[in-house]
C-alpha positions in Angstrom: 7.2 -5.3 -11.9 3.3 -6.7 -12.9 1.5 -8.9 -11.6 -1.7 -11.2 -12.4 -4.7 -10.2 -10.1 -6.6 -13.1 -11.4 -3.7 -16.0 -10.0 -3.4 -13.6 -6.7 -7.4 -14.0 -6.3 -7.2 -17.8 -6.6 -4.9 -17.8 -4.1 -6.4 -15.9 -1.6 -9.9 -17.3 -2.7 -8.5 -21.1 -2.1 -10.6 -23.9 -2.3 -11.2 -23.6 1.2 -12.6 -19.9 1.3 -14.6 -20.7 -1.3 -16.1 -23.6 1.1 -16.7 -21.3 3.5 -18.6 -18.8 1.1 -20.5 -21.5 -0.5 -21.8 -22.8 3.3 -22.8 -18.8 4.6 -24.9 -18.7 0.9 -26.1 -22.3 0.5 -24.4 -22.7 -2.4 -22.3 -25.9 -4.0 -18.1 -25.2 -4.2 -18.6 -25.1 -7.7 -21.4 -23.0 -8.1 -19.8 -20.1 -6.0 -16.5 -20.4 -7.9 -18.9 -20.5 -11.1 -20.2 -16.9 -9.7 -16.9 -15.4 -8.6 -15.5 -16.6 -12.0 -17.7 -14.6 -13.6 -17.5 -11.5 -11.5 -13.9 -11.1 -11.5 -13.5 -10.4 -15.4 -16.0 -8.3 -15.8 -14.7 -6.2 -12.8 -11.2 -6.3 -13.6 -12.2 -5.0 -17.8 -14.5 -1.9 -16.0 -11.4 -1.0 -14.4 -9.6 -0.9 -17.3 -12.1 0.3 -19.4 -11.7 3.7 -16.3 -8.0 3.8 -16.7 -7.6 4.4 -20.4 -8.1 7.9 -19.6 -5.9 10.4 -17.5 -8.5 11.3 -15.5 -9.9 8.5 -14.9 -6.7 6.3 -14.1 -5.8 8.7 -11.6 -9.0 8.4 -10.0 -8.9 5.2 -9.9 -5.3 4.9 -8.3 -6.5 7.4 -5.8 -9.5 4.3 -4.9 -7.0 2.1 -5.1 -4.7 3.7 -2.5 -7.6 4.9 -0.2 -8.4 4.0 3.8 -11.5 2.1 2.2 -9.3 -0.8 0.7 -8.2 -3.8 2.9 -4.0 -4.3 1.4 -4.3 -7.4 4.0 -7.4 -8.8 3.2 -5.1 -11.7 1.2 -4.7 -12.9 5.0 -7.5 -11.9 6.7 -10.2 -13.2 4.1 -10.7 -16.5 6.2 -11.2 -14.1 9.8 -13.6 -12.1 7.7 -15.9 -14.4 6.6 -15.9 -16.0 9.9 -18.6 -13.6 11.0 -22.0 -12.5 9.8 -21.3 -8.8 10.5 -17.6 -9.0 8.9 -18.9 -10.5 5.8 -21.5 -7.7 5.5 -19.5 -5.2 5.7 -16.9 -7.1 3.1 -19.6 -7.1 0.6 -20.7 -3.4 1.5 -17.5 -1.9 1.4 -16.8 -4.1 -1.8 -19.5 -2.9 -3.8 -19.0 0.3 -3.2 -15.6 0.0 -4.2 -16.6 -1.4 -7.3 -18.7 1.6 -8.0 -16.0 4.1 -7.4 -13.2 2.4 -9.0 -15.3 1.6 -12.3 -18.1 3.6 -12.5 -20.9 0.5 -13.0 -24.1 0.0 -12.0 -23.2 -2.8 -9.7 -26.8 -4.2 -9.5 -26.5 -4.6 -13.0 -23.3 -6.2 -13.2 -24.5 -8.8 -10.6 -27.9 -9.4 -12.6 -25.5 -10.4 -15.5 -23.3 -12.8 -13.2 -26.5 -14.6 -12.2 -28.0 -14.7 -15.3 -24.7 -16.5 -16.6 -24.3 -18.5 -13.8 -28.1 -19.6 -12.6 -27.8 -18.3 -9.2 -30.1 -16.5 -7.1 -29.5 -12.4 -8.1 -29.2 -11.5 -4.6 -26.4 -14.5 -4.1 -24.6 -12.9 -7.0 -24.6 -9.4 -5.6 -23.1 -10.3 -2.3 -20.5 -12.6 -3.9 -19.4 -10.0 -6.4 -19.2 -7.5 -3.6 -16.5 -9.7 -2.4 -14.9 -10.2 -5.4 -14.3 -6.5 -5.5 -13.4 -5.9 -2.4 -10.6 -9.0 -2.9 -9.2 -7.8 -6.0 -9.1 -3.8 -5.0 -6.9 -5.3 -2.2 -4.9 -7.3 -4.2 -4.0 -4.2 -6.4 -3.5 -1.8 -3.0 -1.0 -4.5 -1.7 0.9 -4.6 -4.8 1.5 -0.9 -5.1 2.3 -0.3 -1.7 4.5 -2.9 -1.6 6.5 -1.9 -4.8 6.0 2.1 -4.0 4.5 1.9 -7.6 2.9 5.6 -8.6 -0.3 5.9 -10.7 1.9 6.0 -14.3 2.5 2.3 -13.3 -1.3 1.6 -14.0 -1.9 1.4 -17.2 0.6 -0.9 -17.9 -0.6 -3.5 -15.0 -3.5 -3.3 -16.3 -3.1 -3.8 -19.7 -1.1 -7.2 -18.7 -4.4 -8.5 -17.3 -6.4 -8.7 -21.4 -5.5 -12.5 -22.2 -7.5 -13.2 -18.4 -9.7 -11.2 -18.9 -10.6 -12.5 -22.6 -10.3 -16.1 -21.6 -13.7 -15.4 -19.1 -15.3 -12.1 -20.4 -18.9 -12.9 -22.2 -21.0 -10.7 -24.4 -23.5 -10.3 -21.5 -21.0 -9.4 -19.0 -19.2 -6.7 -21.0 -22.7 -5.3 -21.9 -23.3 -5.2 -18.3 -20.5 -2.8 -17.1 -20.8 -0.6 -20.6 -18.3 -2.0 -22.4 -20.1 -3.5 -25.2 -19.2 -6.3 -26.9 -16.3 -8.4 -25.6 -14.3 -8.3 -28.9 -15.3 -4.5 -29.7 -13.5 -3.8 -25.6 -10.6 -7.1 -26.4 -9.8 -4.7 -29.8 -9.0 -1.0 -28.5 -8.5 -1.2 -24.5 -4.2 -1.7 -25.2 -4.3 1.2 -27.9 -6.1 2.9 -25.4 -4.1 2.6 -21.9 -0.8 2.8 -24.1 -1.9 6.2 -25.1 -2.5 7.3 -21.5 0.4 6.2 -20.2 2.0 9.0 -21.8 0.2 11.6 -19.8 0.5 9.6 -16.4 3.9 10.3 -14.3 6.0 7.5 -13.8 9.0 6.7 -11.5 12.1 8.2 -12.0 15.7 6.3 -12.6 17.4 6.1 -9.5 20.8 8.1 -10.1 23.7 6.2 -9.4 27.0 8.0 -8.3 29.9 8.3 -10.9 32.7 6.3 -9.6 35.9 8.7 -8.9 39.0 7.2 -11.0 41.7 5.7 -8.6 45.1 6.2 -10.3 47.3 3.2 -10.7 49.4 1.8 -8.0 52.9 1.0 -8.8 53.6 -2.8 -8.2 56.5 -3.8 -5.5 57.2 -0.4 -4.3 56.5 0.8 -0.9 53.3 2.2 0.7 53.3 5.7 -0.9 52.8 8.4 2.1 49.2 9.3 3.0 48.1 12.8 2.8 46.3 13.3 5.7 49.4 12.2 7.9 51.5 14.6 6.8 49.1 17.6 7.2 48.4 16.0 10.9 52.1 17.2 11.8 52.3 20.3 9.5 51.7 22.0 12.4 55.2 21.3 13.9 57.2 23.2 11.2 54.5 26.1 11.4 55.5 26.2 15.4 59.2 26.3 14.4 58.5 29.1 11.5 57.2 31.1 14.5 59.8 30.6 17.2 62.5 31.3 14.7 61.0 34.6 13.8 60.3 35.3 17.6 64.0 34.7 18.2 65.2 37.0 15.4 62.6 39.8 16.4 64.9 39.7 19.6 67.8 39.9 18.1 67.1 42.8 16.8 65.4 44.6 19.4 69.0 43.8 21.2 70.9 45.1 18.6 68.4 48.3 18.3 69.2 48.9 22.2 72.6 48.5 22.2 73.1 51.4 19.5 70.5 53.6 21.0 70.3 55.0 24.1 70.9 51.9 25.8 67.5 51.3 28.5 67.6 49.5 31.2 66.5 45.9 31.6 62.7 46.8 32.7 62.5 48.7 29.8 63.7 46.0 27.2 61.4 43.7 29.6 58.3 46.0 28.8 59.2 46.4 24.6 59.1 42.3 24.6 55.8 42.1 26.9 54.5 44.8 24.1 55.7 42.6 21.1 53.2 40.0 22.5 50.2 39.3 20.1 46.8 41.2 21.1 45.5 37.8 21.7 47.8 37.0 23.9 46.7 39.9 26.6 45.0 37.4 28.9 48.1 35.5 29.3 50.1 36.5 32.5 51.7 39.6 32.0 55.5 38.4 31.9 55.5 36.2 28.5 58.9 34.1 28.6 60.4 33.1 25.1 59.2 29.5 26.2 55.7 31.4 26.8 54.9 32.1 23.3 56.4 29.7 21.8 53.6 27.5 23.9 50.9 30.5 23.4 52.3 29.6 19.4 51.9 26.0 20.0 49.0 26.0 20.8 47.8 28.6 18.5 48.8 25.8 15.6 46.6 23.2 17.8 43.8 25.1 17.8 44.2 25.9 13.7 44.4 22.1 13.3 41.0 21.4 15.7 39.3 24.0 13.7 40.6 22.4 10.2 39.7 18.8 11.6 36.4 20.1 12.3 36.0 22.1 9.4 36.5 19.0 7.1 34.3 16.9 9.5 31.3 19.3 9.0 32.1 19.3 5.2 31.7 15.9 5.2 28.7 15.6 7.3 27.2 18.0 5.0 28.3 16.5 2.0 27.0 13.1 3.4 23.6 15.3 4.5 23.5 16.7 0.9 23.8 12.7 -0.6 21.4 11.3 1.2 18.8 14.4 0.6 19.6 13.4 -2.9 19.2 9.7 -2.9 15.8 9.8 -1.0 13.1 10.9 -3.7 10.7 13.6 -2.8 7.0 12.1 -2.2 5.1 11.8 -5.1 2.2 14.6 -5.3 -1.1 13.2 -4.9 -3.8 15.7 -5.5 -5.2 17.1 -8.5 -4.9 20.5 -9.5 -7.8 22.4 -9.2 -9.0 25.8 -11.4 -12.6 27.0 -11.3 -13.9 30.7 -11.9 -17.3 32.4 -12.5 -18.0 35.5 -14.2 -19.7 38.1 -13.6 -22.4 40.4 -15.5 -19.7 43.1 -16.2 -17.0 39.6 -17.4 -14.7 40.5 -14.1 -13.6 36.8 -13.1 -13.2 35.4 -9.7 -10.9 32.8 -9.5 -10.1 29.9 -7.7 -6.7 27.5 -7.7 -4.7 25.1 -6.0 -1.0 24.1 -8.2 1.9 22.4 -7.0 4.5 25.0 -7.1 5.0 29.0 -6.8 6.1 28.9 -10.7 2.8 27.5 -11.9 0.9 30.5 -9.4 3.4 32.8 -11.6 2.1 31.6 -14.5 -1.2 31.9 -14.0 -1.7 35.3 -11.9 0.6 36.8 -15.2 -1.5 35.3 -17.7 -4.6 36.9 -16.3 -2.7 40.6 -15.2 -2.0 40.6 -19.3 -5.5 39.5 -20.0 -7.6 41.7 -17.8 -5.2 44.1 -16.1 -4.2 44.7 -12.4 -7.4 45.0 -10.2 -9.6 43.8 -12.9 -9.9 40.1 -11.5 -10.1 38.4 -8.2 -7.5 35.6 -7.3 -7.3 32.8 -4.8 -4.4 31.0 -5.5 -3.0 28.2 -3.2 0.5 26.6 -3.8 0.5 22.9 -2.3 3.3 21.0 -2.9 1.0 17.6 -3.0 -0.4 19.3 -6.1 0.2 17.0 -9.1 1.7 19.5 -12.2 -1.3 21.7 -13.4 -1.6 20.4 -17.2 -4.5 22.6 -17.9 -2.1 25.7 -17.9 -0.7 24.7 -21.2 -4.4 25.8 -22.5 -4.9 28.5 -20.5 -4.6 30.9 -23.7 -8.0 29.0 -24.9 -9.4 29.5 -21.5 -8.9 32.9 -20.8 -12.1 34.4 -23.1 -13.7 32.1 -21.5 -13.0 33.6 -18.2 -14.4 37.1 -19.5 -17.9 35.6 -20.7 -20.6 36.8 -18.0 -22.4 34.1 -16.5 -19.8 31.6 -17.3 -18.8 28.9 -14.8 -16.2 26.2 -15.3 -14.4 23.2 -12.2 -11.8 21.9 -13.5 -10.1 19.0 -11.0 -7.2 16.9 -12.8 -8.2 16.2 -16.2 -11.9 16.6 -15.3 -13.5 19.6 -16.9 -17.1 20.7 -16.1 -19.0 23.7 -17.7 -22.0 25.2 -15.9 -23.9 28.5 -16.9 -23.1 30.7 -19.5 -20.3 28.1 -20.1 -22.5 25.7 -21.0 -24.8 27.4 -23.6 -25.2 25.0 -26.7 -25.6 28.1 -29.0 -22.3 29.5 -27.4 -20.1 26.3 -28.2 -17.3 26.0 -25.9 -18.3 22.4 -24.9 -17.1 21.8 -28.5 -14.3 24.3 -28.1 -12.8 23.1 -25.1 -13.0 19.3 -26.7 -10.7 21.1 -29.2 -8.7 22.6 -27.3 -8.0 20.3 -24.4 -7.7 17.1 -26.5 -8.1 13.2 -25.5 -6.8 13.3 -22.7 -8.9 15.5 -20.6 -12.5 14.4 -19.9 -14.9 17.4 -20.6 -18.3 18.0 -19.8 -21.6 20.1 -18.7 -23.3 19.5 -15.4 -26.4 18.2 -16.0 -28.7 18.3 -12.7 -31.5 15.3 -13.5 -27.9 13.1 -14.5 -26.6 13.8 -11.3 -29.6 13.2 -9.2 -29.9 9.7 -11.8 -26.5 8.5 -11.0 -26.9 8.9 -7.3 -30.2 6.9 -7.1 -28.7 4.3 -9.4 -25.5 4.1 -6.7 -28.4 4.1 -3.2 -29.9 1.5 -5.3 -27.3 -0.5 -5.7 -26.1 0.2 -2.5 -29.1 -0.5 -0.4 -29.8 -4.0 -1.3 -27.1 -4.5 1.2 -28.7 -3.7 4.5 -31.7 -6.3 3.8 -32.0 -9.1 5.0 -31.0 -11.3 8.2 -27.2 -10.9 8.0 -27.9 -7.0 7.4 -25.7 -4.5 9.4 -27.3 -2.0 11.5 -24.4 0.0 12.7 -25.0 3.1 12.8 -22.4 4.2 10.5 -22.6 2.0 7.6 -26.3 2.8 7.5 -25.3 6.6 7.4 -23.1 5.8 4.6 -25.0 4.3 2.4 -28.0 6.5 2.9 -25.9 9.7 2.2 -25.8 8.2 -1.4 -29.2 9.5 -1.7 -30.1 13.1 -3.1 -33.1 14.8 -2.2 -33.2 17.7 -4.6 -35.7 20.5 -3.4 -36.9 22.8 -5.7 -35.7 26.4 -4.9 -36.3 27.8 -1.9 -39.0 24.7 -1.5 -39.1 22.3 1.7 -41.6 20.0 0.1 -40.4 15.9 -0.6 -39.3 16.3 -4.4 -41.1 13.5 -6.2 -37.7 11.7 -7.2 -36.5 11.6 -3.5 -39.8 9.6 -2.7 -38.8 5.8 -3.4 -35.5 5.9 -2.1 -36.5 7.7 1.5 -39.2 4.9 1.4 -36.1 2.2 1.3 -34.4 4.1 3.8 -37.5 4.0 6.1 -37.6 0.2 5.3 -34.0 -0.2 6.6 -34.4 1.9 10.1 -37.6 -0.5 10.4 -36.2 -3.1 9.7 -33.1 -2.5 12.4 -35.2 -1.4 15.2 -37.4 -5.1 14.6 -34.3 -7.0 15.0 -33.3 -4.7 18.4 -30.8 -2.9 17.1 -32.4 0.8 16.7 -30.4 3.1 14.1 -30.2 6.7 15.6 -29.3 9.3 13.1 -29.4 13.2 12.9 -30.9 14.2 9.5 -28.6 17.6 8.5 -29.6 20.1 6.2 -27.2 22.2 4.2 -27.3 24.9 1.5 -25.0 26.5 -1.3 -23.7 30.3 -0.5 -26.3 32.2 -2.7 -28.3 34.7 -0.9 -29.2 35.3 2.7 -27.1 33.2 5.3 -29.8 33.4 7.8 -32.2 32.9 5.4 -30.3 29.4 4.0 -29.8 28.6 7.8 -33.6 28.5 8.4 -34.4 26.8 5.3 -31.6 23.8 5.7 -33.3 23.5 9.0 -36.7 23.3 7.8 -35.6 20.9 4.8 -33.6 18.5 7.6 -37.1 18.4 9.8 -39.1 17.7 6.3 -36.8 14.6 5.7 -37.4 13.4 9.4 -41.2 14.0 9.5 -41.4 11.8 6.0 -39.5 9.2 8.0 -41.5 9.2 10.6 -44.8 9.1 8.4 -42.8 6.1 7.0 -43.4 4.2 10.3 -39.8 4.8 11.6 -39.7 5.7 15.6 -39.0 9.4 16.0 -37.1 9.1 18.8 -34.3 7.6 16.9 -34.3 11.1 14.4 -33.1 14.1 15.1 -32.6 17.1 12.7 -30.8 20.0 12.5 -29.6 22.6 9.7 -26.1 24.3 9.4 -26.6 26.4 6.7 -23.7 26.7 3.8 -21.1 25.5 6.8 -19.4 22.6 5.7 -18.9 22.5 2.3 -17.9 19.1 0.2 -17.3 21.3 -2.7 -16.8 24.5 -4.5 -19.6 27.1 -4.6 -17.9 28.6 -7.8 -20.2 26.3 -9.8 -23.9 24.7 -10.3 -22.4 21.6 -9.7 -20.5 22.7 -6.6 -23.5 24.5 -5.6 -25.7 21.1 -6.0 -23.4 18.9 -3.8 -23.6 21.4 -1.2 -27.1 21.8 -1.2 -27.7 18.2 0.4 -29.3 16.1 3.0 -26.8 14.1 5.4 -27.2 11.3 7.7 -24.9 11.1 10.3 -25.3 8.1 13.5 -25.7 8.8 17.0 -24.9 7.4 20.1 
């Protein structure tokens, strides 16, 4: 079942929650309805615009479904906005939600709403903060609510065009890359119908066959019931037995009275010795009534142990149903594959896949290319692993894997080439395009990109923590500054020119706390990739953490609310195996104190 995010966000933004936001930013009603009339489209077609691939639909749904998204924010918008520091935080967490879901430069997106609009730019980046945060919560409710899965999405989405083409300007499309509003209106269904097909999606519930009744005859009597007659079939067993006890009697008599005739102990004795084996705890003289209540209750005990037998059968069978009926958990993780080669074109390989058949796969595939002992293999089976499809290539990908100096990450339907890999001359960006198809997004790490688009996200982010209705806890401040890179050169401790303006903000923010009274205390951390000496790296990610605090401090922020320290390659937020790996773990990180 779909929905319509836009009616939802009218009706959790009602005419009086738009009151209230118009009164906390001096605004008319209309004007702030203008602005979040304007923000919502454009919003809602980035997000699109990020699910019409694989990768990035299931990236998306993975924001979507995270910790950082309100599902109740439809009823607690009106508490939220009731205080300075909840609204902050509502257009913090919002904008960065916007910038993980869709990818845009939210500064620029706001410049465009208040452009359109006429209001103040900095009025139209809070408000659109909201509006993301609102309709990320909108779409979090509606899948948890409905158990959806992330092959749901496209679809939703898609149902969401004729809104989104009623509101969505030139300017605005421009804004969050989508070009013109027709040129986005034209392909985006095309586009999310073709990635639906690589998405998973729910499975038909089975329903169980009905088992044919045969007819009932009309006016005769109730026909006998099974189990009733097998509940005294017991009784004719015990009569089976008594009778054949009887007879062996009989003819033990008859054997004496032809024989040599012994006495009456000794007839006594040959009946005790007839007596079953398991009858040898009884007492020791055994009566004809005797067995024939050790018999009796030899048939009790047979029907207990039947009963019981059927009532475990049908516990299990009821056990076995309702394992059936209740669906395994969808997986929720990527698969992961990334290997580096080294000068003699022995790979070392990393992997996490869903299931000991895909491990199979892939440790055969590389025995038949390279031979036993000529690779190195870390393979991890998680059953939260969503299906590897990058194994359906993995013929393409295995000279890859014998090229020296090659490096390749692949997460999902995310594919990034670093060293040898991603030599122009070489070609395997164009190979792997080839190869892969559509529907896996394939790249080469690009250091000055990476250090652009994290400025452009501390930029974006950092407008938030100015002004009067700022937040100065600890930890949002620590959040938004670890969006930041400072990018030494090798083995260098020296400020990197690019890191300069946005430490400069970040000074202006811890200044800017500590005037209104509310000091932010942070340790500045330095960590480092695994290349090289670990002492070595340990000394240096200390020395880079005190470099960061010393600029601070020459920034005019107190040193007694820094500390720094350096940890070395501990820690890692990602995989060494690759230059992009490697730069995320070389990093400054700001974490609050008490």
């Amino acid at each position: 079942m779909s929905i319509n995010v836009f009616q939802l966000l009218d009706a959790v933004m009602s005419d009086d929650v738009v009151r209230t936001l118009a009164g906390r930013f001096g605004l008319t009603p209309d004007l702030a309805r203008k602005v979040t009339g304007a923000a919502a489209p454009a919003i809602v077609a980035a997000i699109m615009h990020r699910g019409s691939t694989a990768e990035g639909a299931r990236g998306l749904f993975d924001t979507i479904m995270s910790p950082d998204v309100n599902a109740l924010i439809g009823k607690q918008l009106p508490e939220l906005l009731g205080s300075t520091t909840g609204l902050n935080q509502l257009e913090t967490v919002g904008r960065e939600l916007i910038q993980r879901a869709a990818g845009v430069n939210v500064g620029a997106l706001s410049d465009a709403v208040a452009a359109q609009t006429g209001a103040a730019q900095s009025t139209a980046f809070s408000l659109t903060g909201v509006v993301g945060a609102v309709l990320m919560g909108i779409l979090k409710q509606h899948f948890t609510s409905s158990q959806g899965i992330v092959g749901q999405l496209p679809t939703l989405l898609g149902h969401q065009l004729s809104s989104v083409n009623a509101s969505l300007s030139d300017r605005l499309a421009h804004a969050v890359g989508l070009g013109s509003a027709a040129a986005f209106a034209g392909s985006i269904l095309t586009r999310l119908k073709d990635v639906s097909a690589h998405l998973e999606h729910p499975k038909p519930v089975e329903r169980p066959v009905p088992v044919a009744v045969p007819p009932q005859t009309i006016g005769t009597s109730t026909p006998p019931i099974e189990p009733e007659k097998r509940k005294h079939s017991w009784l004719w067993w015990l009569l089976a037995a008594i009778a054949l006890i009887l007879a062996f009697f009989a003819l033990r008599s008859c054997q004496h009275d032809d024989g040599a005739k012994d006495s009456a102990n000794s007839s006594t004795n040959n009946s005790a010795a007839a007596a079953p084996a398991s009858e040898a705890s009884l007492p020791a003289v055994v009566a004809a009534s005797d067995a024939s209540a050790a018999v009796a209750a030899s048939g009790a005990i047979a029907l207990a142990s039947e009963a019981s037998g059927a009532s475990a059968a049908v516990a299990a069978s009821a056990a076995s149903s309702a394992s059936e009926a209740a669906p395994a958990a969808a997986p929720t993780q990527d698969s992961h594959l990334s290997f580096t080669v080294d000068k003699t074109g022995a790979p070392t390989i990393t992997a996490t896949v869903g299931s000991e058949a895909e491990k199979a796969q892939l440790l055969d595939a590389l025995t038949k290319k390279f031979g036993d002992g000529k690779f190195t293999a870390n393979v991890t089976v998680d059953p939260a692993t969503k299906p590897a499809d990058w194994l359906a290539h993995l013929d393409g990908l295995l000279p890859l894997m014998a090229l020296p100096g090659a490096e390749v990450k692949i997460d999902g339907a995310h594919v990034e080439l670093s060293g040898a890999a991603a030599d122009a001359k070489l070609g395997w960006l164009d190979k792997l395009k080839a190869l892969f198809g559509s529907g896996f997004d394939i790249g080469v790490f690009n250091v000055q990109k990476a250090v652009a688009d994290a400025t452009q996200s501390f930029r974006d982010a950092v407008k938030g923590l100015f002004g009067a209705q700022a937040s100065c806890a600890g930890d949002d401040v620590a959040k938004v500054l670890n969006l930041q890179v400072v990018n030494f050169n090798t083995g260098s401790v020296t400020i990197p020119a690019s890191a300069g303006a946005d430490l400069r903000d970040s000074a202006k923010v811890l200044k800017a706390c500590a005037k209104q009274g509310k000091p932010v205390r942070l340790e500045v951390a330095g960590y480092s990739d695994n290349v090289g000496d670990k002492t070595a790296n340990l000394n240096l990610s200390k020395r880079r953490a005190q470099a960061v605090l010393t600029y601070l401090v020459a920034q005019g922020v107190s040193a007694s609310t820094l500390s720094a320290a350096g940890y070395g390659d501990a820690n890692p937020v990602d995989s060494n195996d690759t230059e992009g790996g490697r730069f995320h773990n070389r990093r400054i990180a700001f974490s609050a104190k008490q």
